[in-house]
C-alpha positions as CSV (number, residue, x, y, z in Angstrom):
1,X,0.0,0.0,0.0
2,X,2.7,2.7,-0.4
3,X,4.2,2.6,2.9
4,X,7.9,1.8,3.7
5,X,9.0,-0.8,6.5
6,X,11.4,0.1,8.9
7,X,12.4,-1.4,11.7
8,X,14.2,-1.4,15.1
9,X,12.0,1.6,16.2
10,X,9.3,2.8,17.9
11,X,5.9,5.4,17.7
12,X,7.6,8.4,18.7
13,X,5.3,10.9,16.8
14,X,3.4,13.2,19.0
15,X,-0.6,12.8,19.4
16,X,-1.0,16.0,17.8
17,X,-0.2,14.9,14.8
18,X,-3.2,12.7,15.1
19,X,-4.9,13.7,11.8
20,X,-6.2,11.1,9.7
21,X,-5.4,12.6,6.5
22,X,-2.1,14.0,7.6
23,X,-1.1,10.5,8.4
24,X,-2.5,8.7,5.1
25,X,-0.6,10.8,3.3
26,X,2.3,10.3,5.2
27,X,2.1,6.1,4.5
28,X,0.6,5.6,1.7
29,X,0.8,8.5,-1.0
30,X,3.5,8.8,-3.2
31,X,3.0,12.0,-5.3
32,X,6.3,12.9,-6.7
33,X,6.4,9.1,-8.5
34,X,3.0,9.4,-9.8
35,X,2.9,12.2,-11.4
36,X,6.7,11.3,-12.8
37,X,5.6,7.9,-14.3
38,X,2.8,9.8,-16.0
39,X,4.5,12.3,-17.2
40,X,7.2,9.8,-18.4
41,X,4.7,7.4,-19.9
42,X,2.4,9.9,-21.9
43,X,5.8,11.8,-23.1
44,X,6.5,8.5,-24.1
45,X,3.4,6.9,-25.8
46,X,2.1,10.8,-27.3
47,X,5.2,12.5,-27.9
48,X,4.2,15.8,-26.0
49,X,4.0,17.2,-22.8
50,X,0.9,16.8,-20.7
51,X,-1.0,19.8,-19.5
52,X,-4.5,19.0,-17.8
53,X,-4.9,16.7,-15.4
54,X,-8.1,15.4,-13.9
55,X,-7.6,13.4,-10.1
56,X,-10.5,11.1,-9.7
57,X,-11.1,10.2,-6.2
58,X,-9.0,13.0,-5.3
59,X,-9.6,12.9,-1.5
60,X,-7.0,15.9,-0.4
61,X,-5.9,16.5,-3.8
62,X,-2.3,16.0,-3.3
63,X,-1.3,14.9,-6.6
64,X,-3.3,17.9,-8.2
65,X,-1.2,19.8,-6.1
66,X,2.2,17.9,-7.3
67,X,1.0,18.1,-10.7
68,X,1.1,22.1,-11.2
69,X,4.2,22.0,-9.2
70,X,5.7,20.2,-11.8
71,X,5.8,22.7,-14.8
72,X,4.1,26.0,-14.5
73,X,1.7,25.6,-18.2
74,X,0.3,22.8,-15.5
75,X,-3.3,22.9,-14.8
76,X,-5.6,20.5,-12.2
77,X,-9.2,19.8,-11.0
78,X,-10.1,17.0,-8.5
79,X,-13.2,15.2,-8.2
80,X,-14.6,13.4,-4.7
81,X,-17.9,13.5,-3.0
82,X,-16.3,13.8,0.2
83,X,-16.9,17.6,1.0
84,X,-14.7,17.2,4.5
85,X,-11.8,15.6,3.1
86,X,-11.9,18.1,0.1
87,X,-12.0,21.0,2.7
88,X,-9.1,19.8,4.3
89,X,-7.1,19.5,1.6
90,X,-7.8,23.0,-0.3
91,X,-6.5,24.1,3.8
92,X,-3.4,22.0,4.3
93,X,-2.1,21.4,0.3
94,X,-3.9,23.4,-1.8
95,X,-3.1,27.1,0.2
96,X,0.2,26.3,0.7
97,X,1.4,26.7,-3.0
98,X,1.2,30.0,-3.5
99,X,0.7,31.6,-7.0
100,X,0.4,27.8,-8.7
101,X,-3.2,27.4,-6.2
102,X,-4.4,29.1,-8.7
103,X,-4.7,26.1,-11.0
104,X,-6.2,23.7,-8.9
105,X,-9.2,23.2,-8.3
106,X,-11.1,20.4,-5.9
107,X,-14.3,19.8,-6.6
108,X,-17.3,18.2,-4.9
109,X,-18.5,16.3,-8.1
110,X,-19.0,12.6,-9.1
111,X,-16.7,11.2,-11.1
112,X,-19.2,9.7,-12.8
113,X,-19.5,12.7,-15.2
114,X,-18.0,14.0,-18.2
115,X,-16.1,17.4,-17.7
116,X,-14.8,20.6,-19.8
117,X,-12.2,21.1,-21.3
118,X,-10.9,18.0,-21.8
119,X,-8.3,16.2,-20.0
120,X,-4.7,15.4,-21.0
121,X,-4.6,12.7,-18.4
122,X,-7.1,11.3,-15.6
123,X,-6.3,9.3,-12.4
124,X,-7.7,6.8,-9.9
125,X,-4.7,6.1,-7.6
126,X,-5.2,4.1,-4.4
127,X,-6.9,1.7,-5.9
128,X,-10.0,4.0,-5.5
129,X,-12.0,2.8,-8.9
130,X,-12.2,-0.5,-7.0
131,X,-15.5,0.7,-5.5
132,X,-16.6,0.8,-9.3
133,X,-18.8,-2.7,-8.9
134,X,-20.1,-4.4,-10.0
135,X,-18.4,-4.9,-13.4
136,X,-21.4,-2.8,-15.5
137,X,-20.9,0.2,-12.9
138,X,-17.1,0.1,-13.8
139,X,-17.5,0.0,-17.7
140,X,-19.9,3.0,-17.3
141,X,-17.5,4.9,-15.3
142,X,-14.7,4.6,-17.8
143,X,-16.9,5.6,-20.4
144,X,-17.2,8.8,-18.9
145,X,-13.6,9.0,-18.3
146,X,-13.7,8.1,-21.8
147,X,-15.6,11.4,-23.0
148,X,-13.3,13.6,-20.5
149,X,-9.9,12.8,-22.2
150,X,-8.6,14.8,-25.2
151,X,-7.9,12.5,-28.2
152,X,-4.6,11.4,-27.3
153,X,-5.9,11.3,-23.7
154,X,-4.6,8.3,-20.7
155,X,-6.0,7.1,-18.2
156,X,-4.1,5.5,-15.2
157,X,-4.9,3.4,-12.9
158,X,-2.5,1.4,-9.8
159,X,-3.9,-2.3,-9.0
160,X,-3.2,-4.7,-6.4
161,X,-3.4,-8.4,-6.1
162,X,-1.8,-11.9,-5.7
163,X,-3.0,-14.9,-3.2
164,X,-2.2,-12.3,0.0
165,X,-4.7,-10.1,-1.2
166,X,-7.5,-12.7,-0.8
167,X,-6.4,-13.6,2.9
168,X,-7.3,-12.1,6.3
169,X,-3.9,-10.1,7.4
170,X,-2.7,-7.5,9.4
171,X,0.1,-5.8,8.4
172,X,1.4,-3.3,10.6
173,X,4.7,-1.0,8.9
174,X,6.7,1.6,10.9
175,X,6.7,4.9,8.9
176,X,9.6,7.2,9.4
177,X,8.6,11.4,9.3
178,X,10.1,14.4,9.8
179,X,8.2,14.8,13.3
180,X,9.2,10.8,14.0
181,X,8.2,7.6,13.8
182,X,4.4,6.0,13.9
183,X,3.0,2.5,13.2
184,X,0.4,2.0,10.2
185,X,-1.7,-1.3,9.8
186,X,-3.3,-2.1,6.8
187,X,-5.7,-5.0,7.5
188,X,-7.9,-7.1,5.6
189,X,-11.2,-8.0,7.2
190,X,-12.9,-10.2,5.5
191,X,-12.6,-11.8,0.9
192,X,-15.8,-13.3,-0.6
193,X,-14.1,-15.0,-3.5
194,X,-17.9,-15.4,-5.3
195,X,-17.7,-11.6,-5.5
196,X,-14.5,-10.9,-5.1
197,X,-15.7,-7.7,-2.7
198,X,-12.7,-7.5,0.2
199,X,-13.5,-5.6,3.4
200,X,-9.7,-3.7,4.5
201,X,-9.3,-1.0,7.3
202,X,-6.2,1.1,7.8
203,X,-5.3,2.2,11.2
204,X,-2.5,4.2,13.0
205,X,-1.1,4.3,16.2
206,X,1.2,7.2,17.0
207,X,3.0,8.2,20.7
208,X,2.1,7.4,23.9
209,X,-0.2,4.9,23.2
210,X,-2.5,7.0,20.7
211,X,-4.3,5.2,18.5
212,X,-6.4,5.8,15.0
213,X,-8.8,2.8,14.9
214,X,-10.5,2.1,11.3
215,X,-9.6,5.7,10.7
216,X,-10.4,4.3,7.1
217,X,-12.8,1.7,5.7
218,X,-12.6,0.2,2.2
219,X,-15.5,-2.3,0.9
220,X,-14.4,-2.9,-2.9
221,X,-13.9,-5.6,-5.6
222,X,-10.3,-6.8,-6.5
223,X,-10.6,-6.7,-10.3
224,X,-7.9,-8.3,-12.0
225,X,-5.8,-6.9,-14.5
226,X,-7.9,-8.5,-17.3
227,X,-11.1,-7.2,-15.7
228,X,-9.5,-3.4,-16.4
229,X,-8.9,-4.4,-19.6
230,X,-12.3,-6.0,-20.8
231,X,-14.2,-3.0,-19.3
232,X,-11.2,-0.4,-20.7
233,X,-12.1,-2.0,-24.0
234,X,-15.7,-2.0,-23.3
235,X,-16.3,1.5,-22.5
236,X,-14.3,2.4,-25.8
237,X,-10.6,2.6,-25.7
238,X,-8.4,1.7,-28.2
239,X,-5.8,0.0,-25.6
240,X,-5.0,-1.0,-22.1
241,X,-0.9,-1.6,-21.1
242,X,-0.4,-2.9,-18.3
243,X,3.3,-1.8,-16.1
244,X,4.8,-4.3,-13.9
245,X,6.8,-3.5,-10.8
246,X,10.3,-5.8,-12.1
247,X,12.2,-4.4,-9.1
248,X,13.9,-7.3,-6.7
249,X,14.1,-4.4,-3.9
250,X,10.5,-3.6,-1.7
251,X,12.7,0.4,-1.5
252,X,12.8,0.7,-5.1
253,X,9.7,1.0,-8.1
254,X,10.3,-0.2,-11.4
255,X,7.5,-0.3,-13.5
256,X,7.9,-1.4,-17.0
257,X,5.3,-2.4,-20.0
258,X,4.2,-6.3,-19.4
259,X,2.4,-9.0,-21.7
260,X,3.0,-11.4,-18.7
261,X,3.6,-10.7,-14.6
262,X,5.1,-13.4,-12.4
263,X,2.9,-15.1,-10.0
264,X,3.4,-14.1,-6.4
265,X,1.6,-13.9,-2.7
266,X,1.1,-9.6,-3.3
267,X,2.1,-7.9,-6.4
268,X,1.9,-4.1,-7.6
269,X,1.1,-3.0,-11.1
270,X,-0.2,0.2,-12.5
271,X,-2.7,0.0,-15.9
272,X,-2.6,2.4,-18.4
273,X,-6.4,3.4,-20.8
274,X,-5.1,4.2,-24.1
275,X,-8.0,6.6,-26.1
């Protein structure tokens, strides 16, 4: 899920920085890669720079906020129904970059909708268009994605999977901050495998004992790889490429373009709509 293990440590982060969002962002989102491996891959695949990006499920709109960081021509709107997360966010990311908040803009919207001007690229990181179920739900939703990407539009997409992801775990992981050290759990509840739908909480625990039970719930469908593809293909784009993390070390990400992933107990892979 994003976060790096470290060990011989302990929760030494104060209980003020008790904030839910602070500390997901903290273990989980990585930003700066994202919005590198898109830029990279569209470069890539289109042979131009991207411009507009569209952040579905944008919860505090961090990568909007990396994205017009990036290049100053770079423009961002978010989309979540989540009016309290998008409040904090336009607070704590948004307001603190100056000139460049200028072109962002969160949104209390579904993403479920087709939106003006067009889109260079759109995003559903965190595994967020896993609530998309059941399958018809998803197809429809990439058909509006579909609609909101300029002609030479990508959409990208991170997935998770393997035999782990279908087992009842807890997995606790020491993150490392500039204010010190505090312990994130990402545990899985409960797999139907008829549905597929998988119930996963995350929780923290900082200092002194303070904890962050279920400070976020997830009720989704694992979809496979080939399930993105089918429904990519479905709701009217051309392609789907799928990247596979190649890297031997859990430090380091190397995603390169994959007819064929190896077989393992959890794996990463990111998934790439081609217009």
């Amino acid at each position: 899920m994003g976060a790096k293990k470290h060990t011989n440590c302990e929760n030494t982060l104060p209980r003020r920085y008790a904030d839910r969002h602070l500390l997901y962002q903290w273990s989980v989102q990585v930003p700066e890669f994202e919005v590198q491996f898109m830029d990279r891959v569209f470069r890539k695949l289109r042979g131009r720079k991207p411009l507009h990006l569209r952040e579905d499920f944008c919860g505090t709109g961090i990568v909007c906020c990396e994205w017009v960081r990036r290049r100053k021509r770079h423009v961002a709107v978010g989309l979540d129904l989540d009016r309290e997360t998008l409040a904090w966010g336009r607070k704590h990311n948004v307001a603190r970059l100056g000139k460049a908040a200028s072109r962002v803009t969160l949104q209390e919207a579904d993403v479920r909708r087709v939106t003006d001007p067009a889109a260079d690229v759109v995003c559903a990181y965190n595994f967020s268009w896993f609530l998309m179920h059941p399958f018809a739900n998803l197809v429809d939703y990439f058909r509006q994605v579909r609609a909101s990407l300029a002609d030479d539009g990508l959409l990208f997409l991170d997935c998770y999977g393997g035999w782990e992801a279908q087992q009842q775990m807890i997995e606790p992981r020491l993150i490392e901050t500039p204010e010190g050290m505090f312990t994130y759990t990402w545990e899985q509840a409960d797999y139907n495998p008829i549905d597929n739908i998988a119930l996963c909480y995350i929780h923290f625990e900082l200092a002194e004992g303070r904890t962050l039970r279920k400070a976020f719930t997830y009720e989704w469908r694992l979809y496979t790889p080939a399930e993105a593809r089918d429904a990519l293909l479905a709701a009217g784009f051309s392609d789907c490429r799928i990247y596979w993390d190649f890297s031997q070390d859990p430090e380091v990400d190397l995603y390169r373009p994959a007819r064929r992933g190896q077989n393992q107990p959890g794996w990463l892979a990111y998934i790439v709509g081609v217009v």
